[in-house]
N, C-alpha and C positions, 0 to 999 in steps of 0.2 A: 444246720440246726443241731444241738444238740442237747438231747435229753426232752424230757416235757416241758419242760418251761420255755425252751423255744430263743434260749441264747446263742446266741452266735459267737466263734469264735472270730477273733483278728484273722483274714486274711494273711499276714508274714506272718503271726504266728503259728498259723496253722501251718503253712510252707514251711518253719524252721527257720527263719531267718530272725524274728525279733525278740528279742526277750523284752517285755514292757516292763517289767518289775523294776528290772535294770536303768532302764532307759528313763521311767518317771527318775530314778534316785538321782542320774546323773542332771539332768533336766532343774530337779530341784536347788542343787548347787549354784544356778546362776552364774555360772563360771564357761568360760570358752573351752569345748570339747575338742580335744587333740583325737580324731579318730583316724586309728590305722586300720589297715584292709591287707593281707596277704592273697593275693589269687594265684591263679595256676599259672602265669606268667612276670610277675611285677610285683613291687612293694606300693604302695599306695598309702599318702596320709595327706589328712586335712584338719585345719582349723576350722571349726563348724561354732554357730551361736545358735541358742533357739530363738526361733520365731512363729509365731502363731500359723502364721499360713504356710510354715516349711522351714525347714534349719535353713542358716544363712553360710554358706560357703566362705570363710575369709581368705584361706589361700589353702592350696592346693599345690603337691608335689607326689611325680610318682617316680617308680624306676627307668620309666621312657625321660624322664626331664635330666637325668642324670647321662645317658648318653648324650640327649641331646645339646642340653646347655653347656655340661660341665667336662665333656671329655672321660666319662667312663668307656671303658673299651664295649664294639657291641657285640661281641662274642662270650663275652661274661653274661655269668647269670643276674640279672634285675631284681630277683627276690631274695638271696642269700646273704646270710647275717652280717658280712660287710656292707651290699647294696641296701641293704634296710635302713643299717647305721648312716649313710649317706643321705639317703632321702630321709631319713627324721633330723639329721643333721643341718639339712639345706632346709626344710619344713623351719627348723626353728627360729636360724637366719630372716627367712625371709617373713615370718610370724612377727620377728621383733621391730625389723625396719617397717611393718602396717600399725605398729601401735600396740602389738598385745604382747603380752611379759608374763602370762599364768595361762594354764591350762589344766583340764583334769585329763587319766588317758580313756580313752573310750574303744575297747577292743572286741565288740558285738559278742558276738559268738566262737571266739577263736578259744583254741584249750590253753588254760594257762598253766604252762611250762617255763620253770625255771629257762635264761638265760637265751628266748626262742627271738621269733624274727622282730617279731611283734617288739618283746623287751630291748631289741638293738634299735629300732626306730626310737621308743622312749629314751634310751639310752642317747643318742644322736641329738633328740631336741632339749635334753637338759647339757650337752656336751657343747649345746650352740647360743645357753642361756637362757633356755624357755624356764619356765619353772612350773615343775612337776610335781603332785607328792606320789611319792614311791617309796620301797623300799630297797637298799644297797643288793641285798640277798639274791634279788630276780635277774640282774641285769646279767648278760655274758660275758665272757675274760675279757681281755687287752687281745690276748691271741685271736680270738674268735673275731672281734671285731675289725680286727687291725685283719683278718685273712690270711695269717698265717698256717691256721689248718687245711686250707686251701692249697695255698702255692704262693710263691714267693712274687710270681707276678701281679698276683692277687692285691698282694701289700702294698708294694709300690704303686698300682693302681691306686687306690684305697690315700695313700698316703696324698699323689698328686691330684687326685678327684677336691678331697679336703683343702688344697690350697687353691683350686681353682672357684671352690664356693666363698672360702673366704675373701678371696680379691671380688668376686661381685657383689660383698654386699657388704 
């Protein structure tokens, strides 16, 4: 409870996890939500639609589906700004061949930083033809994404991962 009137807050909001303000705007759009998720081990994105009794999942790609499907090495990091770009990459791939061609991004509560993991996964699903509105300014280099600040095997990774999504879909 809080205060005399005896309103309650949201549950996630109270925990930190929801901003509703947000979430009505994006909600209002009527448009299919591209939401990314950075966690403490993996990139995560999904194509989500609302539905009344619970968003509707349309597809689903994480940093696990990049070793597994597509020959990322699994000694590489899952959530670093090349593996991000991969899995928004294959997200958008695999977005286009279910039928959907637009998205908005939907990035909860993550801080927005120019050029960060988040922006490599958008950067990935507009790079695989999804269509995003964004701006040019957020997204990170060619370098950053391509993994050359990394290591050079990074790249090559990075480069043969991207031919291995393209031949699946």
């Amino acid at each position: 409870m809080a205060g005399k009137t005896g309103r309650s807050i949201p549950r996630r909001r109270k925990a930190g996890l929801t901003n509703y303000h947000r979430r009505l705007k994006l909600l209002r759009s009527q448009t299919s939500r591209a939401v990314v998720r950075v966690s403490n081990t993996r990139t995560t994105c999904q194509l989500t639609r609302y539905n009344a009794d619970g968003d509707e999942v349309v597809v689903t790609m994480t940093g696990t589906d990049l070793v597994k499907r597509y020959g990322w090495p699994s000694d590489f990091s899952r959530k670093s700004v090349p593996a991000s770009y991969l899995v928004g990459y294959a997200l958008g791939k695999s977005a286009l061949k279910s039928g959907e061609s637009e998205a908005i991004l939907d990035m909860g509560l993550a801080a927005n930083s120019t050029g960060s993991r988040v922006y490599a996964a958008l950067k990935g699903m507009i790079d695989a033809g999804l269509e995003v509105p964004h701006d040019e300014d957020i997204l990170p280099s060619e370098e950053r994404i391509n993994g050359e600040h990394i290591s050079d095997k990074v790249a090559k990774a990075v480069e043969a991962t991207q031919k291995k999504i393209e031949e699946a879909f």
